[in-house]
NUNU-417468 format. One record per residue (C-alpha): residue number from 0; residue in three letters; x, y, z. Coordinates in steps of 0.25 Angstrom, whole numbers, plus 5000, padded with zeros to 4 digits. Layout:
REC seq type    u    v    w
REC NUM  Ala    X    Y    Z
...
***
This chain:
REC seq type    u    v    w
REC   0  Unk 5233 4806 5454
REC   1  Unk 5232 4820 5450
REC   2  Unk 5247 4822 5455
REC   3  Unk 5254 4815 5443
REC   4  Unk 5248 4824 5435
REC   5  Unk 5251 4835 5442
REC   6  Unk 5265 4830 5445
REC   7  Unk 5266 4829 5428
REC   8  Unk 5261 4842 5425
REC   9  Unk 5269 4849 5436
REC  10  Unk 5281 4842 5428
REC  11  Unk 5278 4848 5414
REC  12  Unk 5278 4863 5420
REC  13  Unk 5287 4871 5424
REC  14  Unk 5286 4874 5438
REC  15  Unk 5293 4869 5451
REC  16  Unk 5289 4855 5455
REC  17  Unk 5284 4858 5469
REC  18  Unk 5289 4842 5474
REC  19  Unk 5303 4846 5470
REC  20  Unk 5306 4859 5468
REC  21  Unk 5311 4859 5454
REC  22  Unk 5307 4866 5444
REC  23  Unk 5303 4857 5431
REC  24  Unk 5312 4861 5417
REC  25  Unk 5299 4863 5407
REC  26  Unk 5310 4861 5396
REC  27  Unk 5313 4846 5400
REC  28  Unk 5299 4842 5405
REC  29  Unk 5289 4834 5394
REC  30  Unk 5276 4833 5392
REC  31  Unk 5269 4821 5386
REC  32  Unk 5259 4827 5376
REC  33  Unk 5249 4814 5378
REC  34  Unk 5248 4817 5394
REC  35  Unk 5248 4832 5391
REC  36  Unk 5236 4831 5381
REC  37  Unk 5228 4820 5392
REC  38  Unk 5230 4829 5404
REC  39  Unk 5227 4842 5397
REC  40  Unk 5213 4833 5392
REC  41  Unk 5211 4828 5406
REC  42  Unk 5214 4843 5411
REC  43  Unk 5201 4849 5402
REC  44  Unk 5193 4839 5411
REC  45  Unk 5200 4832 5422
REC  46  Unk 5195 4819 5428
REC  47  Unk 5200 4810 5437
REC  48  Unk 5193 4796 5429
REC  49  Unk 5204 4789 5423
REC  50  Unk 5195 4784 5412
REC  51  Unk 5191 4796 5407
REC  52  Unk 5206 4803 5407
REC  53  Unk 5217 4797 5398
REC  54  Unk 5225 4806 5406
REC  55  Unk 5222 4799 5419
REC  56  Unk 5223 4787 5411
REC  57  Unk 5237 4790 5407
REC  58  Unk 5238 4795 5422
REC  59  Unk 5234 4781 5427
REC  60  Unk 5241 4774 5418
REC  61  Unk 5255 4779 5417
REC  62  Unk 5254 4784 5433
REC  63  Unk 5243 4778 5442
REC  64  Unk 5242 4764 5437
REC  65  Unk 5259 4760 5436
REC  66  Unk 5258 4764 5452
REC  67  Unk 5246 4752 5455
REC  68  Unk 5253 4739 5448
REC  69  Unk 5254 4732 5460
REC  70  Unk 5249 4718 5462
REC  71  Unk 5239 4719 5471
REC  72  Unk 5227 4723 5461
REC  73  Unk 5216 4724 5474
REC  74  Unk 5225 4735 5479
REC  75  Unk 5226 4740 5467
REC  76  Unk 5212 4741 5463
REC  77  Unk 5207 4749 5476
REC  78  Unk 5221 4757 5476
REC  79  Unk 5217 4765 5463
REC  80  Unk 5204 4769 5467
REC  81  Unk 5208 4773 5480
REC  82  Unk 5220 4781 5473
REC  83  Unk 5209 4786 5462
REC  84  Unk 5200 4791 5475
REC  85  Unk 5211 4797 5481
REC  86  Unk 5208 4786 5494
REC  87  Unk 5219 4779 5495
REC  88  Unk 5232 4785 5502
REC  89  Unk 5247 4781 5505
REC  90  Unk 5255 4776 5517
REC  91  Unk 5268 4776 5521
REC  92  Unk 5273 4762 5522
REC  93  Unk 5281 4761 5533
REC  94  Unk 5296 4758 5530
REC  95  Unk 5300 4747 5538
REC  96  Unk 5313 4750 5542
REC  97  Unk 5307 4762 5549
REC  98  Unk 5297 4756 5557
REC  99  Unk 5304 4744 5562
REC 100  Unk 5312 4748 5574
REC 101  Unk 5328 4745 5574
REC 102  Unk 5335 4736 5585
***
């Protein structure tokens, strides 16, 4: 979870993005002032507790809870936990046109 955070921090500054290799232009990048003012709060005395971060709500929100609108709400009710407790991990799926053999 921590990674989208990291991820928009690394975009505000100025130094190479180490997944690219370009080097972010400070003079066209923005920074929200509302998510600048919850992250610098949740900075002084960060917590992983949703409930007690409107940062990590904002986080949750806008990021996190999008991802999980699926229809199956059973999957999605174990999913989060799993992802909150960093239990959960991801496969490939295997693509069928590679596993099926040609005639």
């Amino acid at each position: 979870m921590l990674g989208i955070v990291e991820f928009k921090i690394r975009i505000i500054s100025s130094r190479r993005c180490p997944e690219k290799g370009v080097a972010i232009d400070r003079e066209r990048s923005e920074l929200d002032p509302m998510v600048h003012s919850l992250f610098t709060e949740w900075r002084e005395s960060p917590s992983l507790v949703r409930r007690k971060s409107p940062f990590l709500e904002k986080i949750y929100r806008e990021d996190v809870l999008p991802c999980l609108e699926f229809n199956n709400t059973a999957l999605v009710n174990r999913l989060l936990p799993a992802v909150e407790e960093n239990s959960v991990w991801v496969e490939p799926y295997p693509d069928k046109k590679k596993t099926q053999p040609t005639m």
